[in-house]
Every structure is written in structure tokens, then in C-alpha cells.
C-alpha positions in Angstrom: 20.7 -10.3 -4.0 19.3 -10.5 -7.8 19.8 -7.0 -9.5 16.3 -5.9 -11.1 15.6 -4.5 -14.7 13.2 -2.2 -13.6 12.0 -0.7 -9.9 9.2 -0.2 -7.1 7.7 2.5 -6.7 6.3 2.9 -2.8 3.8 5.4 -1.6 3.5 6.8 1.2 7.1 5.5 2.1 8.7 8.1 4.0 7.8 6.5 7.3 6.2 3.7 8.7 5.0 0.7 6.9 6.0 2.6 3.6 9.6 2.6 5.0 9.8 -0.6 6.0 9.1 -1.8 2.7 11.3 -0.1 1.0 13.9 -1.6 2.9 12.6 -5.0 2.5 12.2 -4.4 -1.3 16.0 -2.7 -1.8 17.4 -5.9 0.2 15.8 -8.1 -3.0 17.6 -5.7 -5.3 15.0 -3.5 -6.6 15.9 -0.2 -7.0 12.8 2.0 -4.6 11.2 5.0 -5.7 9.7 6.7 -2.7 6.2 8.9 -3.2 5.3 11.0 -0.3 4.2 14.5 0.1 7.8 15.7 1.6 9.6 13.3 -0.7 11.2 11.0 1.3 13.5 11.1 4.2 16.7 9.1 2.8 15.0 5.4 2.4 14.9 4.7 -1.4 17.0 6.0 -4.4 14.5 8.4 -6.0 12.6 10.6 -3.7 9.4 12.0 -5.6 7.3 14.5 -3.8 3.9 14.8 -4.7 0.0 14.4 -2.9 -1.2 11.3 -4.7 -4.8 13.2 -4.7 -2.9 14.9 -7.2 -3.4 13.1 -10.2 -0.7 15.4 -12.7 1.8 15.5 -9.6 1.6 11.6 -9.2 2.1 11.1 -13.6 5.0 13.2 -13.6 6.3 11.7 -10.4 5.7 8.1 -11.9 7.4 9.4 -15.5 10.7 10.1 -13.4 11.0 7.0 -11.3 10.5 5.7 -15.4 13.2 8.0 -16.6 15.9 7.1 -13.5 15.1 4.0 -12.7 13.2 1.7 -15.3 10.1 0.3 -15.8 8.0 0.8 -12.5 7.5 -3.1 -11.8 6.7 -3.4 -8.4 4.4 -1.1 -7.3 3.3 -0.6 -3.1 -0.3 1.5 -3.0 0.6 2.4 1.1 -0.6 6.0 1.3 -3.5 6.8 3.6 -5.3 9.1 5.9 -7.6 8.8 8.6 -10.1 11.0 9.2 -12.6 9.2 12.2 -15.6 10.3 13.7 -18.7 8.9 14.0 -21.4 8.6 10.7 -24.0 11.0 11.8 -21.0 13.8 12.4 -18.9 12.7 9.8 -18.2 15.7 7.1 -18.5 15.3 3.8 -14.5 16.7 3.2 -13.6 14.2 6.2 -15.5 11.4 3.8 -13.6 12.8 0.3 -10.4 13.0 1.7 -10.6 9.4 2.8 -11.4 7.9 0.3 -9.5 9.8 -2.7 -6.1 9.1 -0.8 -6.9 5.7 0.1 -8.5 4.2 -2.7 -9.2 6.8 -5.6 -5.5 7.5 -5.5 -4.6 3.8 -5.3 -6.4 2.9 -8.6 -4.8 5.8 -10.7 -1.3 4.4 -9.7 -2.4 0.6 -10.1 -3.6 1.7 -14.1 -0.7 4.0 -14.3 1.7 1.2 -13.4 -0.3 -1.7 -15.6 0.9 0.0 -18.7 4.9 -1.1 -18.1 4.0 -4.2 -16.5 1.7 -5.3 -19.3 4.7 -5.0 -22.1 7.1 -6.5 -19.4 4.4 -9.4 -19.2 5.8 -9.0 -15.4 4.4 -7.4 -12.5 3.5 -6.7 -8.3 1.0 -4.6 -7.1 0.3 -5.0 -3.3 -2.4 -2.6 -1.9 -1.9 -1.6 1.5 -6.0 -2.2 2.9 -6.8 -2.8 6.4 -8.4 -5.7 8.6 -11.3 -2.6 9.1 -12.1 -3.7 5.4 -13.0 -6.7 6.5 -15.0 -6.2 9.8 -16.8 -3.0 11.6 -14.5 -0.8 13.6 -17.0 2.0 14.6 -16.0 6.0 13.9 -14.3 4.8 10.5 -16.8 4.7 7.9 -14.8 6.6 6.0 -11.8 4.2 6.1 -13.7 1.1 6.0 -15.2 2.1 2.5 -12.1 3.0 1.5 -10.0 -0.4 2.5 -13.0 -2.6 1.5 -12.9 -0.8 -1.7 -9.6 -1.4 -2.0 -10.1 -4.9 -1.1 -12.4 -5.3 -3.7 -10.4 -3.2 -6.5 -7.6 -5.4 -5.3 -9.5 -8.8 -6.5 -11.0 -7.4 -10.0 -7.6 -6.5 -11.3 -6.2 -9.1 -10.6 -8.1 -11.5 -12.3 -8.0 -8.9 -15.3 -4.3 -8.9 -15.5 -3.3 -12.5 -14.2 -2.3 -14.0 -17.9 -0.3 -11.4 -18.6 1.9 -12.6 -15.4 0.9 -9.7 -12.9 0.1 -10.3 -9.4 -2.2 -8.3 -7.4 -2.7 -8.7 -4.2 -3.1 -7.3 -0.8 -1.8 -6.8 3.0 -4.8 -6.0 5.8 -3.0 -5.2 8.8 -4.1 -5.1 12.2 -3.3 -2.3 15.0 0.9 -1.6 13.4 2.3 1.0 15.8 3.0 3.7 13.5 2.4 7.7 13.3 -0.6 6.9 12.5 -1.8 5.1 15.2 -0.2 7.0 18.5 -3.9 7.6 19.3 -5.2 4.4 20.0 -2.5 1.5 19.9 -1.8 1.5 23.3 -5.8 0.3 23.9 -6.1 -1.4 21.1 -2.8 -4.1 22.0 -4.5 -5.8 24.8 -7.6 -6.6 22.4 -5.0 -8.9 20.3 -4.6 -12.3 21.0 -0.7 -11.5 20.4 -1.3 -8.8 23.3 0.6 -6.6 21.5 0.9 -4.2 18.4 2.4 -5.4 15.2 5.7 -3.3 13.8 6.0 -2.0 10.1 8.7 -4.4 9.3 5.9 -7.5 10.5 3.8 -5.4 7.6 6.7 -5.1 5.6 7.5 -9.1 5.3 4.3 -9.7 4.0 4.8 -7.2 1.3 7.7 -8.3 0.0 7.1 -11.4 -0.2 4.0 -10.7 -2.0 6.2 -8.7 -4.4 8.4 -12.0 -5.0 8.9 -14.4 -8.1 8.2 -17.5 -4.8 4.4 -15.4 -5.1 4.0 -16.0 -8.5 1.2 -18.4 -8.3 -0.7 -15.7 -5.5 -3.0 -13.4 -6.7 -5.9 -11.7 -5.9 -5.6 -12.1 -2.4 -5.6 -10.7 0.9 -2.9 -11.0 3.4 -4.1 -10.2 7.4 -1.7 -9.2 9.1 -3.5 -8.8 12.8 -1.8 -11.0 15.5 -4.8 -12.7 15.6 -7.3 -10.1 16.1 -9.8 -11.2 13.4 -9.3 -15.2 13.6 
């Protein structure tokens, strides 16, 4: 295990996929800050709570991670909501909240984050998006804006930033059996040609190997992670 100058900084990473990556990101010697609304729930070294809608909350948040643990160098945009229903019943708070967590939120962090990396000349941003950026999953509107967004956000800075020797890239997973998906994973398996749901630490692999000096040469790209479900 290398030891890091500098850390990661994971949203969302109090469960889940956001867990399992900071695992998989303390096992290549970064040092993890965790960002979630209850701060964490012993995974990481530096629990920071704070709504990333909240753009004051998430700068002071970030500024401590700075102050404890370096240079935020590695940095995981996981956060997210859902919100479904469909588009002729979808309210307009139901469309908001979507779409400032899940991509509004992920670009203050991502410019945030570009200032250390730019001065390091060194840098990972993974965006956690979604394969329903990438093809129609009726009742999510919402969430398909957002992750296409994302998707796109994801490509743009990294061809801004990729001379300065930052990577940018990003996961699309599949049906993950998480919190988040209690409600439909069970259904949704036997439409993957896997015929079964994918686990945060599948998720999590990807990411951190995204995140690695061996992904230097990646960027601007998006990783599905799906069993199969969109070949």
C-alpha cells in the first residue's frame, strides 16, 4: 500500500456504493473523507456532515478534509436521490431536488476540488451517473436528466483539465442492490443478462480503479457497470 500526500473525499459514503469505495480507496492508502448528511458511520477517517445542496455546508466541509487531511485529490461525486414518478405528475420540487443533488451538487464539488488538483498538476474525479443516463427508464425523468447531465459534465471537464494531469471520468451502474433500490431490484434482476443485481463493492472496483495512477491515460469516459443490461 503507497501512502498518499493528499486524500479522497467521497460523497454520499456512509452506505452503499459510497462505502464501498471508501474501502476500496483506504486499501490504495488514501486517507477518505466521508460527506453525507449524518456524517458517516465509521468508514473513512474524517466524517463531514453536510447536504451537498448546501453549497456553504459542502465549502467548509471540503476546507476541513483540507485542513486534516491534505489536498483533496481524489474526489468520488456518489450522492443522489430519487424522486420517480411519471412526467405528466412529476412536481416541480420532485424535479429540483433531483437534479441539484445529483448533478448541481456534483459540479460545485468537481470546481471546488479542481483548485488543489490543478497546483498538484494531479488529480481523480469519478462521477457516480447511471446506465438511465444513457437509455430511457420511464418514471425517472428527473434522474435521467440528472445522470445524462452528469455524463455530459463528466466529458467537458475532462478535456478542460486533461494537460494538467486530471482524470475525469465516470461509473454508470446498472440495478446495484443498495438502500436505494429495495423497491425495485428484486424485478429488475431477472431483466439482466447476469440474472442478478450487482453489489457496491462490483461498483466500487470500477471506481477505484478509475481513481488509479494504472488510469492515467483514461479520461473522459464512462464506465457501465450493468451485468450486461445495456449491451
Amino acid at each position: 500500500m503507497v501512502k498518499r500526500e493528499g486524500c479522497a473525499l467521497v460523497t454520499g459514503g456512509s452506505r452503499g456504493i459510497g462505502a464501498a469505495t471508501a474501502q476500496a480507496l483506504a486499501a490504495e492508502g488514501w486517507p477518505v473523507a466521508v460527506l453525507s448528511r449524518g456524517g458517516g458511520n465509521g468508514v473513512g477517517d474524517l466524517h463531514l456532515a453536510a447536504d451537498v445542496t448546501d453549497a456553504a455546508a459542502v465549502d467548509a466541509a471540503f476546507a476541513l478534509a483540507e485542513r486534516e487531511l491534505g489536498p483533496v485529490l481524489v474526489l468520488v461525486n456518489n450522492a443522489g436521490v430519487r424522486a420517480d414518478g411519471l412526467a405528466p405528475s412529476l412536481a416541480d420540487d420532485e424535479w429540483n431536488t433531483v437534479l441539484d443533488t445529483n448533478l448541481s451538487a456534483a459540479f460545485r464539488l468537481t470546481r471546488r476540488a479542481l483548485r488543489p488538483m490543478l497546483r498538484a498538476r494531479y488529480g481523480r474525479i469519478v462521477n457516480v451517473a447511471s446506465i438511465v443516463g444513457l437509455r430511457a427508464n420511464p418514471g425517472q425523468s428527473n434522474y435521467a436528466a440528472a445522470k445524462a447531465g452528469l455524463i455530459a459534465m463528466t466529458k467537458t471537464v475532462a478535456a478542460e483539465v486533461a494537460r494538467k494531469g486530471i482524470t475525469v471520468n465516470a461509473v454508470a451502474p446498472g440495478y446495484i442492490a443498495t438502500d436505494m433500490t429495495t423497491d425495485v431490484i428484486e424485478a429488475a434482476a431477472g431483466l439482466v443478462p447476469a440474472r442478478r443485481a450487482g453489489t457496491p463493492d462490483e461498483v466500487a472496483a470500477c471506481i477505484r480503479f478509475l481513481a488509479s495512477d494504472e488510469a492515467s491515460y483514461v479520461t473522459g469516459s464512462t464506465l457501465v457497470v450493468d451485468g450486461g443490461l445495456t449491451a
